[in-house]
N, C-alpha and C positions, 0 to 999 in steps of 0.2 A: 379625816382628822383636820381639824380648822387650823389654821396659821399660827393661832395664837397659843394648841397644843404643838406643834410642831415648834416651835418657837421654845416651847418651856421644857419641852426634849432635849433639843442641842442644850438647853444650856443648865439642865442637869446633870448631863452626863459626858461633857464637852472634854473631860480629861479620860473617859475612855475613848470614845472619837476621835482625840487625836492622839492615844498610842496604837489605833487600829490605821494611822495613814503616815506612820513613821515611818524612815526607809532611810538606807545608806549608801552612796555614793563614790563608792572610796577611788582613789587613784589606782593606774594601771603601774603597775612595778616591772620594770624587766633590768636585766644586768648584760652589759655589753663585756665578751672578755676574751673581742681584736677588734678588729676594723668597724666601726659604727655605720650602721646600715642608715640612709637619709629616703627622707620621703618629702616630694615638692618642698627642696631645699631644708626641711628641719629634722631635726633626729628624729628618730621615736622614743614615744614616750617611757622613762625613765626614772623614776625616784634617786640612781646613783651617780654620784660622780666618781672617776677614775684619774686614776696618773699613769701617763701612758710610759713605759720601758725603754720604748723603741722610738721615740722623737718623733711621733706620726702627729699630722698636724688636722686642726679643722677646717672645716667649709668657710667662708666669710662672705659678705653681704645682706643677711637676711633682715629686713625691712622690720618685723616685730618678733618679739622675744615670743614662740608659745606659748601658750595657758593648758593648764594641764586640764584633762576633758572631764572630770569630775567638777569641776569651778565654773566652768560655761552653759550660761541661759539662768544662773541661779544670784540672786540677790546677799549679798552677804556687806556686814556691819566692817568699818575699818579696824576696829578695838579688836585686841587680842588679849589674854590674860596666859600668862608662860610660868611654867615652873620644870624643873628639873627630875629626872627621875631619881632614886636614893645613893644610885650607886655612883651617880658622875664626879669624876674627878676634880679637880680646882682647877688643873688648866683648861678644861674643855669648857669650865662654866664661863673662865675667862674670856676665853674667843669669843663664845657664844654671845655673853654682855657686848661685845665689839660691834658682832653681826648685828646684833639688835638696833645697836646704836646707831649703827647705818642706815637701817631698814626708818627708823624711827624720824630720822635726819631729815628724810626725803617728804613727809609732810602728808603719805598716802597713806598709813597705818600707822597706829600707836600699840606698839606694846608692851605690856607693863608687869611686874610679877605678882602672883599671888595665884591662888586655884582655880578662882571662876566658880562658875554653875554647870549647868548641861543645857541653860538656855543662852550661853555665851560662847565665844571665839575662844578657845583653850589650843596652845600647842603645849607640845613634854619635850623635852631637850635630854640627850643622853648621851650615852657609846653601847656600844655592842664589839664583838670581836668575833672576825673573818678573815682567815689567813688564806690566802690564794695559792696554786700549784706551782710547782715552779716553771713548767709547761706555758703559762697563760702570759702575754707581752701587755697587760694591764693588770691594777692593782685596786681594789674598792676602797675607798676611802671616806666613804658616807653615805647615807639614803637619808630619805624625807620624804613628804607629800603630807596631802591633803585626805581628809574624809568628811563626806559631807553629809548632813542631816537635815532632812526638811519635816516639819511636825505641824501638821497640819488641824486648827481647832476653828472654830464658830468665830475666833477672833480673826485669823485668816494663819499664814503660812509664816512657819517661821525656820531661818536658813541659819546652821551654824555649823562652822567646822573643826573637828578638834581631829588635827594636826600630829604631826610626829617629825624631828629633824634627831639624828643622828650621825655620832661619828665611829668613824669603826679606829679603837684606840689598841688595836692589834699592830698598828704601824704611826712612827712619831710623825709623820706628813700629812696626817690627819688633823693634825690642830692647828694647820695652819689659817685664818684670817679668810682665806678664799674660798678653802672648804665650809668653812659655820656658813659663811653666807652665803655660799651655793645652797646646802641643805637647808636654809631656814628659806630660800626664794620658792623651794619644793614646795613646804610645808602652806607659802603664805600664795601659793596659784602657780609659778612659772610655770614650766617646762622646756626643758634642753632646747638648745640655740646653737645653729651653725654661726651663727657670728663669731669673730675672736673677740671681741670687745663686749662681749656680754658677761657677766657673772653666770651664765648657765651654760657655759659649754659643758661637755660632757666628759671633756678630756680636760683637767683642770692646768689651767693656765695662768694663777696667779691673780686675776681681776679681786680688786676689791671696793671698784665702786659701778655701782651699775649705769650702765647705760643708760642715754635716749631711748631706747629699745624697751630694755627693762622697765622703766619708770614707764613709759608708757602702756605697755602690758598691766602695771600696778593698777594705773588708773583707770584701765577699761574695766578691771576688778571688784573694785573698791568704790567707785566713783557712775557706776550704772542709776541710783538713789539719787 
């Protein structure tokens, strides 16, 4: 076959080619519910944050905010396009607009409302409801993370993540300001930080502006291009 049929191959059929080398990447989930297990100074990996019962406190000094291991070695766009699932409430959409605001503030990502495409950066914002044992000295109060897609065509590879941040509105300490923007730093790459001064501890703390740390971690992110 000559170059020039090879040639006229991919680029007949470049949209089956590249749903034959689509693939997903999603983040690791896990739920901590006592003492948070560390590994060379950082938590493991995590989508939740908690509030801790029992005044148990975090690690502190760690040098960079993780990145959650679905988001590393892979190219992605700073734009995000966000919308809401049907059922979230007004306060949560509130926070939620807050955390944006922040995220938005810092000059490494812009995100903005409306649907997107599936060849765009989309997160969904929500609640969901989890009520804990009464056994257990932590309390969930949100998830998030990342899912990534790479789609690969004759024009070359294309990276986009569409996201999930939630709050779990089973308990009123979930809307709080610290929580959206924990869950929305899931969504847009962190991962859990022994730092106190991070917006991603694991054990919520109140933070709600991110770190040197944080910012820093955005821009290894975002800022690879």
């Amino acid at each position: 076959m000559t170059l020039l049929a090879v040639g006229l191959f991919i680029l007949s059929n470049w949209q089956t080619l590249s749903a034959q080398f689509t693939y997903y990447r999603p983040a690791i989930a896990g739920l901590f519910t006592s003492s948070s297990t560390q590994k060379n100074d950082n938590y493991q990996t995590s989508g939740y944050i908690l509030r801790n019962l029992k005044d148990a406190t975090t690690k502190t000094g760690a040098a960079d905010t993780p990145v959650e291991s679905a988001m590393q070695g892979v190219l992605l766009q700073p734009r995000y396009t966000y919308q809401y699932a049907h059922d979230t409430p007004a306060k949560a959409q509130a926070v939620f607009e807050q955390a944006i605001a922040t995220y938005n503030q810092t000059g490494l990502v812009k995100l903005v409302a409306g649907p997107g495409s599936t060849r765009t950066n989309r997160i969904t914002l929500g609640v969901y409801h989890r009520k804990e044992t009464g056994r257990q000295s932590t309390i969930e109060l949100g998830h998030g993370g990342p899912q990534i897609t790479q789609r690969i065509s004759w024009q070359g590879i294309l990276t986009t993540n569409t996201a999930t941040a939630k709050l779990n509105a089973t308990y009123p300490q979930s809307y709080r300001l610290s929580v959206a923007i924990h869950e929305l730093g899931h969504a847009l790459g962190l991962d859990h930080s022994s730092d106190k001064t991070s917006v991603m501890t694991p054990i919520d703390e109140g933070r709600t502006q991110l770190s040197a740390a944080d910012r820093k971690s955005l821009r290894a992110i975002y800022e690879k291009n």
